[in-house]
N, C-alpha and C positions, 0 to 999 in steps of 0.2 A: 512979948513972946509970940503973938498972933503973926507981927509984922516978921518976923525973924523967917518964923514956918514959912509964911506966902513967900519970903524971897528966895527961900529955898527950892522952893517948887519950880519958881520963876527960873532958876539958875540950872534945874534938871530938866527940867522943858528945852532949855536954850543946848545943851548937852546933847542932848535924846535929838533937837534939829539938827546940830550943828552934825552930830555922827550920821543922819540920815541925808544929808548932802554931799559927805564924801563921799557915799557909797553911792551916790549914784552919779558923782564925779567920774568913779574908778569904773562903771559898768559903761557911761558914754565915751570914755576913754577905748575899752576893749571893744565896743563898736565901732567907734572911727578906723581905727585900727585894722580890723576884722573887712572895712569897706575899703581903702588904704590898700589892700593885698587884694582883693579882686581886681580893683579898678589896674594894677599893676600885670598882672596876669589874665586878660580875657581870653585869650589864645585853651587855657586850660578850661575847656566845659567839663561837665560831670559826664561821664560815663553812661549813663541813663541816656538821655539829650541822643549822644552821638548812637546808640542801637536804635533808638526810635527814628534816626533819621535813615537808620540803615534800610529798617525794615520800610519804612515809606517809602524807599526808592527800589526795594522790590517789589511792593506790591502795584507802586508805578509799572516796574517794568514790564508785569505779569499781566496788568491790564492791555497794556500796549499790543502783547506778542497774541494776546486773544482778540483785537481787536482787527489784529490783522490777517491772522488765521479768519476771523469771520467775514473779512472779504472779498477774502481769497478764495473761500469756500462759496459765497455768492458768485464770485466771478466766474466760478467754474461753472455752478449750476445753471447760469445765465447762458455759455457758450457750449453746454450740455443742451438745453433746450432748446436754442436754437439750432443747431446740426439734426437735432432730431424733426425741427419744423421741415427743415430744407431740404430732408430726405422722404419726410412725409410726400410734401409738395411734389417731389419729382417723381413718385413712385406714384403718385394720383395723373402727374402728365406723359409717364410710360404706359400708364392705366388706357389712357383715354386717347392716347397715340394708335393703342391696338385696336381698341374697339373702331375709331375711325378706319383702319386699315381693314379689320374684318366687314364693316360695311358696304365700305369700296368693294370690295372682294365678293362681297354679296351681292351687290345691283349690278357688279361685273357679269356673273354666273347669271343672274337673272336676265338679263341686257341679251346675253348671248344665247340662253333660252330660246327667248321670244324671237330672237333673230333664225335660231332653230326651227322652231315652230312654225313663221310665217312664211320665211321666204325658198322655195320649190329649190329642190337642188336638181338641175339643169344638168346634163348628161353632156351638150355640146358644146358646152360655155364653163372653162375650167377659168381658174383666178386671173389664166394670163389676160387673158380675152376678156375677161370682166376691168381690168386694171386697165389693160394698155391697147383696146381694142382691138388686137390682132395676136396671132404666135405663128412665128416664123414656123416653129417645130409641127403644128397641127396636131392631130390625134397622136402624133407619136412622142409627145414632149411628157416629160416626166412626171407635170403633175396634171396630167391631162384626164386623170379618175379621182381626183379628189373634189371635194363639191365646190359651187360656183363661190359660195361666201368664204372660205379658207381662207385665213389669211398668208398671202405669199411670202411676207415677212418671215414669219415662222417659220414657214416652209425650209425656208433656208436657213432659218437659226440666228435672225437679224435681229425678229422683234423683240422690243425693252418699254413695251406702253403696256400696264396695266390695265389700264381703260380703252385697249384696243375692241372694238366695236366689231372686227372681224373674228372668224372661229378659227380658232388654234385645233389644230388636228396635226397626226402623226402617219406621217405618209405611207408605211409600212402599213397601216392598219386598212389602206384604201389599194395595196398589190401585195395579195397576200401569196398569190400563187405565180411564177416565173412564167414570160412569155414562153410562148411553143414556137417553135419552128415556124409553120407552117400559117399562121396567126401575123396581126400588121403585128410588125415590132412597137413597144411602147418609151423607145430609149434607157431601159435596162441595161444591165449588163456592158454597157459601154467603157468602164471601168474596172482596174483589177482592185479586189477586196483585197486591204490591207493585212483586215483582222485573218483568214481565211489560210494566207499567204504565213501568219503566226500561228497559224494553226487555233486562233481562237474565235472563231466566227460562229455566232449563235444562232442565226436568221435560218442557214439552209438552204433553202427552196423561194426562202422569202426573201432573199438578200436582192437589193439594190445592182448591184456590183458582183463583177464574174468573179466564179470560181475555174482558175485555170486560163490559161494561155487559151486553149482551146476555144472551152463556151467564150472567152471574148473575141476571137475571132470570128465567131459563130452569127454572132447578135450585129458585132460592127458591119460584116457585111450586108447584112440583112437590112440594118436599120438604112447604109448607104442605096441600096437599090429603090429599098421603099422611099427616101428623103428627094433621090433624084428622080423621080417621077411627079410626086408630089410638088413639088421645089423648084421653080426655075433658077432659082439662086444658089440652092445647092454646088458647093465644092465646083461651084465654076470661078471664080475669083480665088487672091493667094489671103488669107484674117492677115490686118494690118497689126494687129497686138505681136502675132507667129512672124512677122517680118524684121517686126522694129526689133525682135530679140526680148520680147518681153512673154512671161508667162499669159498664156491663152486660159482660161479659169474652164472653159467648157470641153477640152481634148477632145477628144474623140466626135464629139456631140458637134461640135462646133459647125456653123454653115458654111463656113469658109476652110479654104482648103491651107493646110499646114505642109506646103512644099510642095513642089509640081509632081511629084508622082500621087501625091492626093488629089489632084484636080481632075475632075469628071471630063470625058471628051463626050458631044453632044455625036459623035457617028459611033459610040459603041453599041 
């Protein structure tokens, strides 16, 4: 009876394995299976997978467009600072342009001072005589009251030197009063006033240049009798400028005669 039991056990044992191999026959079955339909279908990911790839490649793209926004933003400030260097720089060499220029301008004033100061202004020795050691015109030449250091440049409205070393003066401020009749002519009035003739002449009494037919008649003859006594050269020759057909710059003034009824005869 003993032997009977154990084989029975034996034979529910062998049972009890043999059911517990099917079954896990039938579960490696549904796993092959299961791998079998993936391996056939990769193409098909899970839905998961493909958002996280989506969002990966936004937040790729978001790093990008900041990336590039922040160089752009450098590159501006870079060519921001610089523009602002470049106008610094030139607004220190406009700076320093002027102060040179006031300098100049300064030892100019100064220069002509001391030139003021030292050197005698001479009553018989006007610029021309100082320049060109002679004047045809004599005391009756036009800038023949302005002081010896004048410069004659100016005079005529030539000079363009800042550091001219001569004194700038205004001729009007040296014939304030019109010659007299009766007085040597000073070559006044030798000319008609433009402004005068417009009716806009400011000077007066003090003007350069005739007011009227008349007062220029007045002075021309005056300064000719004074010029040919004084002058051997006087309106005895025909101005070769008045022959050739070209403008004479001196009219009236001129030492040479502008057509034969202006030439002087030595028996009048």
């Amino acid at each position: 009876s003993t032997q009977s039991t154990w084989g029975k056990e034996l034979i529910e044992q062998y049972e009890s394995i043999q059911k517990s191999i099917e079954e896990l026959k039938k579960k490696n079955a549904k796993l092959k299976k299961s791998i079998e339909t993936k391996t056939r279908n990769p193409q098909k990911q899970p839905k998961q997978l493909e958002s996280q790839k989506k969002e990966t490649e936004k937040v790729t793209k978001k790093e990008k467009e900041k990336e590039k926004s922040e160089k752009e933003k450098e590159k501006s400030e870079k060519k921001e600072k610089n523009e602002k260097n470049e106008k610094q720089e030139k607004n220190e060499k406009d700076t320093k342009s002027v102060n040179d220029t006031k300098e100049k301008l300064i030892k100019i004033d100064e220069k002509k001072e001391i030139i003021e100061n030292n050197e005698p202004e001479d009553p018989n020795k006007h610029p021309c005589v100082r320049l060109y050691k002679k004047c045809d015109y004599g005391p009756n030449c036009i800038f023949s009251q302005v002081p010896s250091n004048a410069c004659l440049r100016h005079l005529k409205g030539k000079c363009t030197n800042l550091n001219c070393p001569d004194k700038h003066v205004d001729l009007k401020d040296y014939n304030k009063e019109p010659p007299s009749t009766a007085g040597l002519p000073t070559g006044f009035k030798l000319r008609l006033c433009t402004y005068y003739q417009a009716g806009k002449c400011l000077e007066g009494g003090r003007c350069t240049y005739a007011h009227g037919d008349d007062e220029h008649k007045k002075y021309v003859s005056e300064y000719r009798e004074k010029m040919a006594k004084e002058n051997p050269k006087y309106k005895r020759s025909i101005c070769n400028k008045w022959a050739s057909d070209e403008e004479c710059r001196y009219g009236d003034r001129c030492l040479y005669a502008h057509g034969e009824h202006d030439l002087i005869n030595d028996q009048e």
